[in-house]
Legacy VTK file of the C-alpha trace (Angstrom):
# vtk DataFile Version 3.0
C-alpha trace
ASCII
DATASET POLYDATA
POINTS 398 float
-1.930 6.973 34.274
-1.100 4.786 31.137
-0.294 7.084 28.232
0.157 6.128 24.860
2.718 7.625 22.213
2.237 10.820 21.012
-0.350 11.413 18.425
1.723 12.635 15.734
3.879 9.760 16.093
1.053 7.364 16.205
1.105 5.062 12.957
-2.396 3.526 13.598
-0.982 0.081 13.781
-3.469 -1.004 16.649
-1.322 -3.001 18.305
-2.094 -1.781 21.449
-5.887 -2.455 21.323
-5.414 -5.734 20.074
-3.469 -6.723 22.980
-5.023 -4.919 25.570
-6.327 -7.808 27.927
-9.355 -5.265 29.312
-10.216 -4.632 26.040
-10.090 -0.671 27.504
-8.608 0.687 23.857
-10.437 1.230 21.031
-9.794 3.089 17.619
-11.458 6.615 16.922
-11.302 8.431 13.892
-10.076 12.337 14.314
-11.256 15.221 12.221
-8.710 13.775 9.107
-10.053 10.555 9.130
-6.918 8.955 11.074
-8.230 6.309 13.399
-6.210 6.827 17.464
-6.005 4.594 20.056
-8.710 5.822 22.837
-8.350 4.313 26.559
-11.637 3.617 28.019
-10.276 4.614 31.796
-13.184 2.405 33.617
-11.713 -0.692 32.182
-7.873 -0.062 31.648
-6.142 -1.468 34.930
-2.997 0.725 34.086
-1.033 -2.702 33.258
0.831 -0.966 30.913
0.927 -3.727 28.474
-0.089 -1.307 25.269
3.135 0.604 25.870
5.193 -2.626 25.854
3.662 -3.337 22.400
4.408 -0.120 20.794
6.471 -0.888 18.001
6.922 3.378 17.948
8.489 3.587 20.789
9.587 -0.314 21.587
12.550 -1.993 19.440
12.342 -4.843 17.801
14.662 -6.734 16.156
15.743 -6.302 12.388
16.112 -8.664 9.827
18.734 -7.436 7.054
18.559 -8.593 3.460
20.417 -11.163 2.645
19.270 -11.413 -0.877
17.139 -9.384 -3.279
15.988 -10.163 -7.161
14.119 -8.274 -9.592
11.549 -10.660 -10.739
7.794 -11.068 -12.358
5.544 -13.803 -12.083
5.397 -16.179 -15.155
1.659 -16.485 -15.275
1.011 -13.133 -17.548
-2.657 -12.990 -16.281
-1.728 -12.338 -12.652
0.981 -9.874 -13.463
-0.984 -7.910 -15.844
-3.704 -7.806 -12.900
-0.982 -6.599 -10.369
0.593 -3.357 -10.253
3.802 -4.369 -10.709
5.468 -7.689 -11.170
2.673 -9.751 -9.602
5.118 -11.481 -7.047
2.721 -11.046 -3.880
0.488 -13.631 -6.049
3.384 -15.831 -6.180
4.199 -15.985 -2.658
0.242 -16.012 -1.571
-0.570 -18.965 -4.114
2.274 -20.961 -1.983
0.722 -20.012 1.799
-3.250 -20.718 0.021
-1.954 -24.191 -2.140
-1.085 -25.421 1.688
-4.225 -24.984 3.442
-3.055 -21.510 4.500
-4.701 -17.873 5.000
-3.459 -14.556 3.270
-4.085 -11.000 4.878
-4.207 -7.984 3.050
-6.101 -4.828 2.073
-9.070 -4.920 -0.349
-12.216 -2.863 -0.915
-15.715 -3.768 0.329
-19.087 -3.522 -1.060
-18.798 0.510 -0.198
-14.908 0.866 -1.799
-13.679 1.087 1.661
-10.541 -0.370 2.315
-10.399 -3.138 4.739
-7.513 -5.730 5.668
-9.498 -9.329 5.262
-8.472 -12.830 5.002
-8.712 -14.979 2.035
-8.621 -18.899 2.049
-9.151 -19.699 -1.308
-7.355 -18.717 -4.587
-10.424 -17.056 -6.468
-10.336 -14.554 -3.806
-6.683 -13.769 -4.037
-8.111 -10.775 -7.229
-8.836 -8.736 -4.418
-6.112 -8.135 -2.755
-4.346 -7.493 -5.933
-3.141 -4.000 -6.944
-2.492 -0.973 -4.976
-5.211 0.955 -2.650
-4.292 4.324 -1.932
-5.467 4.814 1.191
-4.740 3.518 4.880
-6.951 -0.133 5.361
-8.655 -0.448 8.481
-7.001 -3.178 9.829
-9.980 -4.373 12.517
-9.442 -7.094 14.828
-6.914 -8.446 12.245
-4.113 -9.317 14.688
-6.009 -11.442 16.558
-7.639 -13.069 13.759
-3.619 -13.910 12.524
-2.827 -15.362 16.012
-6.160 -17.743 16.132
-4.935 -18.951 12.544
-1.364 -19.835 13.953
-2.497 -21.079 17.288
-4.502 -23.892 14.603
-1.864 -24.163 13.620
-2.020 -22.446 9.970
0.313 -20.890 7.902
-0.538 -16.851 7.385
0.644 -14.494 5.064
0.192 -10.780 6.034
0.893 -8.115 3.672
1.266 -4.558 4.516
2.596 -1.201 5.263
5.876 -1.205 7.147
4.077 -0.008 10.246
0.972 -2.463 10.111
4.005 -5.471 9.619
5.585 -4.052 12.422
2.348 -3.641 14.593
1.766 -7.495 14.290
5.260 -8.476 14.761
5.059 -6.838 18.715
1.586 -8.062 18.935
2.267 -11.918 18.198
5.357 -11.511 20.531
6.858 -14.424 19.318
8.804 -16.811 16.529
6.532 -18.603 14.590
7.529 -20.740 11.912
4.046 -21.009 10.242
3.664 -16.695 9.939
5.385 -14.773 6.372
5.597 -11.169 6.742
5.458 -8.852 3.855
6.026 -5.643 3.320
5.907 -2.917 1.306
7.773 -0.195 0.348
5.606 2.397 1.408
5.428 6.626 0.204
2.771 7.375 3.216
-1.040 6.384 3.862
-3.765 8.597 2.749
-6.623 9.980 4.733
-10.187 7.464 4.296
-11.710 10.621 4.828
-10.548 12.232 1.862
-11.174 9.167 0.161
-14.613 9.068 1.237
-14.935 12.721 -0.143
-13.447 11.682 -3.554
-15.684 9.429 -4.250
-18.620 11.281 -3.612
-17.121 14.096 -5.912
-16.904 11.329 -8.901
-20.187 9.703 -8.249
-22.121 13.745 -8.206
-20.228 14.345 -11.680
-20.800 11.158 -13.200
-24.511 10.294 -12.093
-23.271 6.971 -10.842
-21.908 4.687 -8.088
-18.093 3.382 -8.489
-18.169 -0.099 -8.899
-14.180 0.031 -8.876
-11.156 2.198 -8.483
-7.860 1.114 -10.123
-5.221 3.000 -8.633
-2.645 1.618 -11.060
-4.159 0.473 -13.915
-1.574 -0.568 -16.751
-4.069 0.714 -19.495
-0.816 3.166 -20.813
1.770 0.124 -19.796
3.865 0.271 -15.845
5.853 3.489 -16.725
2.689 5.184 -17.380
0.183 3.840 -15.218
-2.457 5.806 -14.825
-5.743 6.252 -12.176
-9.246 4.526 -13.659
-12.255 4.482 -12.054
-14.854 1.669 -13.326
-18.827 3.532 -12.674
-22.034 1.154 -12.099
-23.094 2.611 -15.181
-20.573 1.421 -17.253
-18.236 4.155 -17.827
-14.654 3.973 -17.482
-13.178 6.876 -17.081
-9.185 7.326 -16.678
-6.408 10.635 -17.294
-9.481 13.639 -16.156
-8.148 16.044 -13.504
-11.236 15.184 -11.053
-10.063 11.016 -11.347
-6.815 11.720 -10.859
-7.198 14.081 -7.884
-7.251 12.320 -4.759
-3.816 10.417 -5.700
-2.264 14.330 -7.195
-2.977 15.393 -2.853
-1.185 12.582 -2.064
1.725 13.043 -3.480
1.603 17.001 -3.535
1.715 16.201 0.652
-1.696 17.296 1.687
-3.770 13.767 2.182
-0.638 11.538 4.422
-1.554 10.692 8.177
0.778 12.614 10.450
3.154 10.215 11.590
4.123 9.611 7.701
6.195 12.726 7.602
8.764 11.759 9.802
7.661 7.553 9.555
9.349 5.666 12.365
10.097 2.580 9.579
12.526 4.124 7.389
15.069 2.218 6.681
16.715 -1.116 4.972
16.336 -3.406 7.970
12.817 -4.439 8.782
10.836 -6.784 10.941
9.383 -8.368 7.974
10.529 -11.813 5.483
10.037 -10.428 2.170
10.096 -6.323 1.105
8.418 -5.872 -2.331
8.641 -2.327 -4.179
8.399 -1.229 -7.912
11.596 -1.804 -10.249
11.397 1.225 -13.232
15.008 1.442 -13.188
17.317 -0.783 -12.709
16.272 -3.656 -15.362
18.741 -2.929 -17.763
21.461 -2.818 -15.755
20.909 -6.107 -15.323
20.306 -7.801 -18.977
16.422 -7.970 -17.328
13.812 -7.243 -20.182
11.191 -4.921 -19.673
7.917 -5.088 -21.804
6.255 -2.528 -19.593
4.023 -4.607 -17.944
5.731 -4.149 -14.365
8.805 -5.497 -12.762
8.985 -5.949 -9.158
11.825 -5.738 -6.500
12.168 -8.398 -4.103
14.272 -8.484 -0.875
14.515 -11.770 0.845
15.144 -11.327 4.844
15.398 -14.506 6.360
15.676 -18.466 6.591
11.986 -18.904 6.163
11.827 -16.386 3.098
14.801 -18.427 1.632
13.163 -21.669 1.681
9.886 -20.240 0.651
11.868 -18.528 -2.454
13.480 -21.847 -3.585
9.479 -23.451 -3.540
8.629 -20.549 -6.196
11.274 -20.247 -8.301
10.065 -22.371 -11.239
7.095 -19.792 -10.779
9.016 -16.632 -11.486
11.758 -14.752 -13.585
14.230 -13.973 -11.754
17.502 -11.872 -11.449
20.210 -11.295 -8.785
20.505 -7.838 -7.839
22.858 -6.070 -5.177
20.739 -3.306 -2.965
23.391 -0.748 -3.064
21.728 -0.689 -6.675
17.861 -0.850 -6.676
17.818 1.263 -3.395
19.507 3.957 -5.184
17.427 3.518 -8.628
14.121 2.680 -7.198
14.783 2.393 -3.309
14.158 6.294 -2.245
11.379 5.321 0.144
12.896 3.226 2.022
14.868 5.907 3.418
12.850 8.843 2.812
9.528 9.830 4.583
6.238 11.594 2.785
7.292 15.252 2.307
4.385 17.572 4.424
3.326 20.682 1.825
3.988 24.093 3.249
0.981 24.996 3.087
-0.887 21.240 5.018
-2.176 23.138 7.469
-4.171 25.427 5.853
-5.461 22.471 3.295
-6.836 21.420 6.861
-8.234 24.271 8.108
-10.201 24.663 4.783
-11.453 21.351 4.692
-14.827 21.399 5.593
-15.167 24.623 4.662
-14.745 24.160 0.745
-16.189 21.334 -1.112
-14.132 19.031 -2.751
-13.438 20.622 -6.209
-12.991 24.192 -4.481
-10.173 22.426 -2.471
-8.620 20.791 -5.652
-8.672 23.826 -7.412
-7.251 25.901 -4.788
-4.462 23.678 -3.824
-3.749 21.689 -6.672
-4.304 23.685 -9.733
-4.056 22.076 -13.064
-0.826 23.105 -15.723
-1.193 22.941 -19.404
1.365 20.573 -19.584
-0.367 18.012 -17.243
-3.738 18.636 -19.175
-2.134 17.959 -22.743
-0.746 14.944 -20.834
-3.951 13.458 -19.817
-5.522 14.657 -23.157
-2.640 12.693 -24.945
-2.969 9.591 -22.730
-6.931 9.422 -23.752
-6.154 9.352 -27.190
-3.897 6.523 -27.301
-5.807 4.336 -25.074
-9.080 4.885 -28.045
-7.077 4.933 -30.611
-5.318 2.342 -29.774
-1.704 3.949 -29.563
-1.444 2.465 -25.808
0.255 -0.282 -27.235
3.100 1.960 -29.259
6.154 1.816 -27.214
8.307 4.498 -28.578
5.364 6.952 -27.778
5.074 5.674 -24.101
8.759 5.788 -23.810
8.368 9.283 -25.204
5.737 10.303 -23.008
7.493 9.262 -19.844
10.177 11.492 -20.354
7.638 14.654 -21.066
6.431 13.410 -18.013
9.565 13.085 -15.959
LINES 1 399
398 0 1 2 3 4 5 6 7 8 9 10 11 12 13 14 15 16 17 18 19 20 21 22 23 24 25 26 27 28 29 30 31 32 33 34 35 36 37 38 39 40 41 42 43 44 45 46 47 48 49 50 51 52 53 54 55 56 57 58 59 60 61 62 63 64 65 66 67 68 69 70 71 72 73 74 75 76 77 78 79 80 81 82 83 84 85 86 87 88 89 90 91 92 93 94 95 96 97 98 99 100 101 102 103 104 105 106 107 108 109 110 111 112 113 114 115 116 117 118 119 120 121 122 123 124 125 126 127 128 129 130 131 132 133 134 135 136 137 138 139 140 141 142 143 144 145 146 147 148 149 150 151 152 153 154 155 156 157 158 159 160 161 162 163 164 165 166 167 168 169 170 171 172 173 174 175 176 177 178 179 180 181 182 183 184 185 186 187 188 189 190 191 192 193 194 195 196 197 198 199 200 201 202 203 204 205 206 207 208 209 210 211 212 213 214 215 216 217 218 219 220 221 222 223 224 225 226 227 228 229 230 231 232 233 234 235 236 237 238 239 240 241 242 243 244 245 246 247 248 249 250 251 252 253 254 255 256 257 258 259 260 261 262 263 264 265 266 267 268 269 270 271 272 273 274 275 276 277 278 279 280 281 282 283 284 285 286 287 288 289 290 291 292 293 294 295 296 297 298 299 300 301 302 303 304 305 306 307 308 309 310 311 312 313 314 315 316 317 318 319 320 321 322 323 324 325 326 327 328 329 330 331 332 333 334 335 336 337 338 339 340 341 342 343 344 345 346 347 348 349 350 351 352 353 354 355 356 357 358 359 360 361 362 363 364 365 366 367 368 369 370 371 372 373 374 375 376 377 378 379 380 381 382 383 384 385 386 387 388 389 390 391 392 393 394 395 396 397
């Protein structure tokens, strides 16, 4: 009997439904939110082909940097709409300006977060800025592979694991398909998600018309959650908004297989790695205004020549990875860390609302609620755009 890998190794890639040729696997959601790989036994002919694809348990080969930059994109509109440098516009206005398709993860009409395909540039806004939870990638793969059997040049962007998914499902070298990744600190549960927002919209009287997970409101150091509300309220720095992203990173919200991630390290399957640069400007002579700076590690041939067609597009500077990866390289190395106490978050949930589980596992300190009080004040006063008090405030915060 065909058995997939383990559960808590699983990254929810869904490679191995997409190439199933019974179509026998499909993708359930557990009691977290996680979406599995299910085997319909009365179609599944035990071919074994979904444990061939398994980039968990499979290897695949590696492509090492052979180059890396920090950088921002020169158009100051797209960077001040991404949340960081605004590079992934860069390289996705290339792939789109030659008939091309660009995958990636935006929010639908119900803010959930889906991995769709653009064609045209006026789309490219949303797939901009960071989503905090895992996408539901679909039948994505084989909506790539259609687009390169036409003969198409594709862009995916994603999560290590997702990049690495598609890599074992395509199977093959293809000149026409650019991988990017990310540098990635875990997916969150949609559940939880799901839960947040229904927490906001109760409080507020309203539907969310849009959640900005990094808005640059307080500059890059300091960006800070926002959440956009149908009836026109903006609300930003409040310990309900900033919730779902504080269980996150506190180690409660991550899917399993984050905690020990299987995609940890410098090598990767994909042509370009982008991640945050907060560090490591001025060791370079690289000015930063605080409106985000981006790393970029070139992997391959294809990445090269597709570097040398942007250039004129971009700021640029040479960097050595020994550097960035210790200034702002952690997670590359370094899986989510699980809290101590994940399980019992778990075995709560469902049995507390919302704000009883916030307040019970991520209580608020004085210092983080002068913080947010702080940050309020300067964006309606005006003070956002005061450097030496951001610069001040990131150290408080550090």
């Amino acid at each position: 009997m065909i058995k997939l890998v383990e559960k808590e190794h699983c990254s929810g890639c869904t490679a191995c439904m997409a190439c199933c040729p019974k179509e026998a696997i499909s993708m359930c959601a557990d009691e977290e939110g996680f979406k599995y790989p299910v085997i319909d036994r009365n179609r599944c002919v035990e071919c074994g082909k979904c444990v061939r694809t398994c980039p968990i348990t499979n290897k695949q080969k590696k492509n090492p940097v052979v180059a890396s930059y920090i950088a921002i994109n020169n158009n100051k509109n797209q960077r001040e709409a991404s949340a960081s440098g605004g590079l992934f516009s860069v390289i996705a206005h290339y792939v789109l300006e030659r008939n091309g398709v660009v995958f990636g993860a935006a929010y639908d009409e119900k803010l959930r977060v889906k991995h769709i395909a653009i064609e045209h540039e006026a789309d490219l806004e949303k797939l901009r800025m960071s989503k905090y939870v895992q996408s539901d990638l679909g039948d994505t793969f084989k909506q790539v592979d259609k687009y390169l059997k036409a003969d198409r040049i594709v862009l995916f962007s994603g999560t290590p694991c997702q990049v690495a998914g598609l890599r074992a499902y395509i199977n093959r070298e293809d000149a026409n398909l650019i991988l990017l990744d990310l540098v990635c600190h875990g997916v969150p549960s949609p559940k939880l998600f799901e839960d947040y927002k229904a927490a906001l919209s109760e409080k507020y009287e309203s539907d969310i018309q849009n959640i900005y997970f990094r808005s640059k409101v307080l500059g890059h150091h300091l960006s800070t959650i926002a959440v956009r509300f149908s009836n026109g309220k903006l609300i930003h720095s409040i310990r309900l908004v900033k919730s779902y992203p504080r269980l996150w990173f506190a180690g409660f919200a991550s899917r399993p297989s984050c905690y020990a991630c299987s995609f940890k390290e410098e090598d990767r399957v994909s042509d370009f790695t982008l991640f945050d640069s907060f560090k490591s400007a001025g060791q370079y002579g690289f000015k930063d205004d605080d409106m985000g700076l981006s790393n970029v590690y070139v992997r391959t041939q294809k990445a090269i020549d597709l570097w040398k067609q942007i250039e004129t597009q971009v700021t640029a500077v040479n960097t050595e990875t020994a550097v960035t990866n210790k200034n702002d390289g952690d997670m590359i190395y370094e899986s989510a860390v699980k809290n101590k106490a994940h399980a019992e978050f778990w075995s709560d949930y469902g049995k507390l609302s919302y704000t009883e589980l916030i307040d019970k596992y991520i209580p608020y300190s004085k210092k983080e609620a002068i913080m947010d009080k702080v940050k309020r004040v300067m964006v309606s006063t005006g003070l956002s755009k005061n450097l030496k008090i951001k610069k001040l405030l990131t150290k408080i915060k550090k």
